[in-house]
N, C-alpha and C positions, 0 to 999 in steps of 0.2 A: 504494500500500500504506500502510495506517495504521498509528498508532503502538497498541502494549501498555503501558497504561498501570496499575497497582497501587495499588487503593485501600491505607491505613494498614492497616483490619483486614484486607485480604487478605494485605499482607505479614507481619501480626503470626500468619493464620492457618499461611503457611508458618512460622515459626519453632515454632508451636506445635507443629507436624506432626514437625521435624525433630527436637524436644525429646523428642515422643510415641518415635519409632522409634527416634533416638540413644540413648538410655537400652537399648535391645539390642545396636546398632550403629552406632554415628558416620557409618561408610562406606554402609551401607544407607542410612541418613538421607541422605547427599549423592545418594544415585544417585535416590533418590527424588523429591527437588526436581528434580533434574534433569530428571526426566521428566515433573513437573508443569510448570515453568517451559517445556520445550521443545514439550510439548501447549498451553500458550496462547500461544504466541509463533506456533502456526501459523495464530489466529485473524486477526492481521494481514492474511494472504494471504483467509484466507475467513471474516469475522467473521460471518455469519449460518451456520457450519456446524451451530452449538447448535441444543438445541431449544426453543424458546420457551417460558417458563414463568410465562404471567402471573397463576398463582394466587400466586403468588411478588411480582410489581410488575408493572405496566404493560409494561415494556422490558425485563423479564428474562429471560436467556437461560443455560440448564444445557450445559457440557462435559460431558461423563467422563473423567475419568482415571482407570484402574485402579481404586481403589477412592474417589477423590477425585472431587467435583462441583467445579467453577467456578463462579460466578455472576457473571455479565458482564452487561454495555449496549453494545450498540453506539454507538458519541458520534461526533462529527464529525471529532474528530482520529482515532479508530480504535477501539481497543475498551476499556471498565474493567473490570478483575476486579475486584468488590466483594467478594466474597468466596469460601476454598475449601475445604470441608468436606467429610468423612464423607457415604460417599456412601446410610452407614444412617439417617444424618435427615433426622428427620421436616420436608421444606423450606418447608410451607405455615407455620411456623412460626417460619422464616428474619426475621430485622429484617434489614433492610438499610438502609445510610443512606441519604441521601439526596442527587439530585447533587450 
């Protein structure tokens, strides 16, 4: 089993997420990461569960969560969420960094 590893802007996108929903409810915000975080923590066990999306990059691959996308790679050590956004955008238009 590999490791779940968080790019910067993925983790700056959860703070962003948790700022967006805290400002209604703090506690909603926590439950919420929580169900993000525990949706990509199950890519460890199956990291090709996403579905490929190389209009996106070469080796990119989309979760869902709830209303949330993931943008991951599978890597050698196991999987990167590069980033996790609204699952209303527009993704062909996604920058993602670079490994």
């Amino acid at each position: 089993m590999g490791a779940v590893r968080y790019t910067r802007k993925a983790r700056q996108d959860l703070i962003d997420i948790w700022r967006h929903i805290a400002a209604e409810s703090p506690a909603t915000a926590d439950q919420c990461l929580d169900r993000i975080e525990a949706r990509c923590k199950q890519l460890a066990a199956f990291p090709e569960i996403g579905r490929e999306r190389r209009d996106i990059a070469p080796d990119a691959r989309m979760l869902v969560v709830e209303r949330w996308i993931a943008i991951y790679r599978v890597v050698e050590q196991g999987v990167q969420i590069v980033r996790i956004v609204d699952g209303a955008r527009d993704l062909s238009r996604l920058a993602l960094p670079q490994k």
